[in-house]
N, C-alpha and C positions, 0 to 999 in steps of 0.2 A: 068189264074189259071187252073191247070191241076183239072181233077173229085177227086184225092185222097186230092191235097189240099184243095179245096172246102170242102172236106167230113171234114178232120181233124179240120178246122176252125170251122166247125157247130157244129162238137162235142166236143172243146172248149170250143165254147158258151152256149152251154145246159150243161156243167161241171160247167163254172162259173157262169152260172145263179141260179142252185143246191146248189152251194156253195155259196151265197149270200142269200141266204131261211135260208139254214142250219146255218150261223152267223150270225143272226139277229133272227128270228119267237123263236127258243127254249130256247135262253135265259129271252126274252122279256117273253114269256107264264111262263115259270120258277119264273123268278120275281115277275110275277102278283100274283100267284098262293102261293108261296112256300116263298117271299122273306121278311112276313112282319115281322117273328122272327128277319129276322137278322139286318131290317132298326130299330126296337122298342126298347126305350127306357132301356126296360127289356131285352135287347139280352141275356145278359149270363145265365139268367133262362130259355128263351123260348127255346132256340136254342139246347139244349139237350133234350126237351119234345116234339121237331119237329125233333129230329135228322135225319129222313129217308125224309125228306122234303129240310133239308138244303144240303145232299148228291146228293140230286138230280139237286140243285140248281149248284151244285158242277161239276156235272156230265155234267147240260146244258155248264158251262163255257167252259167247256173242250172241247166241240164239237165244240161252238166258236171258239176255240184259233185252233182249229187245220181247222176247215170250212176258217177263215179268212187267214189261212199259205198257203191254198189252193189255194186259190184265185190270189195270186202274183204267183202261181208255174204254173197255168193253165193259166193265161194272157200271160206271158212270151212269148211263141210261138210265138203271136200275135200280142204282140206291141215288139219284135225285128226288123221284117225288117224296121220297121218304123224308132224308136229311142232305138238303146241297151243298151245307160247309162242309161235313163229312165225307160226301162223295169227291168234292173241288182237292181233300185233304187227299183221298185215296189217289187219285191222278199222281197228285205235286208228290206223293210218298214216292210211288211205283216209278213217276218217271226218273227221279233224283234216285232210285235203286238202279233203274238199267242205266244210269249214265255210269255208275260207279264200278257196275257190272263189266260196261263196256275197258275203262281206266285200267279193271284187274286183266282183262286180255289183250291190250296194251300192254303191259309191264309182261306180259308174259313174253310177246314177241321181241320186247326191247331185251328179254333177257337171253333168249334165243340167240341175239343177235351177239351179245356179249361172249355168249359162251363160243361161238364160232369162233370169232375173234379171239377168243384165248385158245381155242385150238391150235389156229394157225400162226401163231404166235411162239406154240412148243410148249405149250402149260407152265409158262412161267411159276414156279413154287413162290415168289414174294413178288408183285407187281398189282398195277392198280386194279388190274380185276378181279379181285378177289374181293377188298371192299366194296367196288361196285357193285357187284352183284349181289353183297348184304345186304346192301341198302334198299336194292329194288326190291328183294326177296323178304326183306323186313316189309316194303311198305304194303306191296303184295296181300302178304299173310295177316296185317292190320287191316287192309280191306276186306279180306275174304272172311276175318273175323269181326270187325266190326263195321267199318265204314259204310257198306250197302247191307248189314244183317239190321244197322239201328231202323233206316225209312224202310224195310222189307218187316219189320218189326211193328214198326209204327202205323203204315200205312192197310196191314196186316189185321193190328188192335181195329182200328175204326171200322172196316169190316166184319169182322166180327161180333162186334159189341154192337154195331148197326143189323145184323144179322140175326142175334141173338131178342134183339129188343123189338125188332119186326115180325121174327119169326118167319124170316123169308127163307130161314132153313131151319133145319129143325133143330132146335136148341141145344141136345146135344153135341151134334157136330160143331154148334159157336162154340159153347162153353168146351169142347175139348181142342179148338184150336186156338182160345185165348190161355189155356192153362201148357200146351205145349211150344206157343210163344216165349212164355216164364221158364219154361226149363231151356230151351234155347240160349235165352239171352245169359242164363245163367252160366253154359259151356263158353257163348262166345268173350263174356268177362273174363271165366277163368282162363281162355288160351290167349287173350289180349294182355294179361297181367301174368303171364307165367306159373299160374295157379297148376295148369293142366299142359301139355303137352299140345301144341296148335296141330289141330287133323290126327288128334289120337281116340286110341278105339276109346275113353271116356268121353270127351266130347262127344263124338259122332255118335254115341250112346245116348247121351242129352238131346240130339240134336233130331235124333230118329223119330220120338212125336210126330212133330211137325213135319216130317216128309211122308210118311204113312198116312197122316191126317190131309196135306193137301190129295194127295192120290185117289182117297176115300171122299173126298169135297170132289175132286177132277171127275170123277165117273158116275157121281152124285146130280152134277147141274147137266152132265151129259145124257144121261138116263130122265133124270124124274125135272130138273130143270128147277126154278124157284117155285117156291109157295103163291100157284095159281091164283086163291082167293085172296092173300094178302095183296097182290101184285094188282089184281082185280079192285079191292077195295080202296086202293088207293089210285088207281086210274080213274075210276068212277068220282072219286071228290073232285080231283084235277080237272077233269073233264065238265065236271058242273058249274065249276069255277070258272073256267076259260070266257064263255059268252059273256058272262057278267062283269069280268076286266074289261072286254074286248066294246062293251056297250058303253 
């Protein structure tokens, strides 16, 4: 591997190590912080008395959905020479996550907006806002539990198992973020199907793997970056290959 590809590869990795901080740490603090108008009981009264709280909540999604589109656009590079259906797959996963990403902070402001509206209204006790705002708050919580967890899932698998099989990291870190994939998807079933409680400490118990594990990945490609020699020995085939198309 020439010094330029070397360099482009590092700076890659410190891209998607950046972008793995950025869609995970702001929404999760967000959450903590800002999210309990919208899980409570009372949403549609709280959530216009917190409105600059929920905006924000609004605003972390967003960074998400565009940190996690990032993430399949900056691997790309990277897991081409390897495998291209699998990298073309990582893109088309990540992007179809941050669009779904983006849909959940959407729904968030539209509920915002609802909830104002029944404020000034006088909190109507029987009136149409009350199912409305099930219904957003339903569609919501089946995104935020399934709808962008399935391609954040999928797109998720192929790098890692691309990962795992290159050895562009080191095998434990794959092999533990493909088995805390499995425990994921198992919380987001059970809060999709009313098995578990959606955003209850079980779940989030399930769900903890995989955010420990990207953070430990995040500071992992920022620090040591990919597996130089593998990176190496597959730019070097590419590279021999090139003239000989090109002839």
């Amino acid at each position: 591997m020439n010094t330029t590809s070397m360099s482009n590869s590092r700076t890659n990795a410190r891209i998607t190590g950046i972008l793995f901080i950025l869609g995970t740490v702001p929404v999760m603090v967000a959450m903590g912080l800002w999210g309990q108008s919208v899980s409570s009981p009372d949403y549609l009264s709280l959530m216009a008395a917190h409105s600059n709280e929920v905006l924000l909540l609004a605003l972390s999604t967003i960074v998400m959905s565009l940190a996690c589109t990032g993430i399949g656009i900056s691997m790309y590079p990277i897991l081409k020479p390897h495998d291209e259906t699998l990298a073309i797959g990582v893109v088309g996963f990540r992007v179809m996550e941050g669009t779904l990403q983006l849909a959940s902070a959407v729904s968030l402001a539209v509920l915002l907006a609802l909830s104002q509206e029944f404020i000034k209204a006088g909190s109507p006790a029987d009136s149409f806002f009350q199912p409305a705002a099930a219904v957003i708050k339903s569609v919501r919580e089946w995104m935020s539990n399934g709808f962008y967890l399935f391609p954040w899932c999928a797109g998720a698998a192929l790098y890692y198992t691309l990962f795992y099989r290159t050895r562009l990291l080191p095998r434990w870190l794959s092999a533990w973020g493909l088995l805390s994939l499995l425990m994921m998807l198992i919380g987001a079933f059970s809060g999709m199907f009313g098995l578990i409680e959606a955003f209850s400490p079980p779940q989030m118990l399930l769900m903890l793997p995989i955010m420990l594990q990207e953070m430990v990945l995040a500071v992992w490609l920022i620090v040591k970056g990919f597996n130089p020699s593998v990176s190496a020995s597959k730019s070097g085939k590419t590279e021999t290959n090139e003239p000989l198309s090109a002839a």
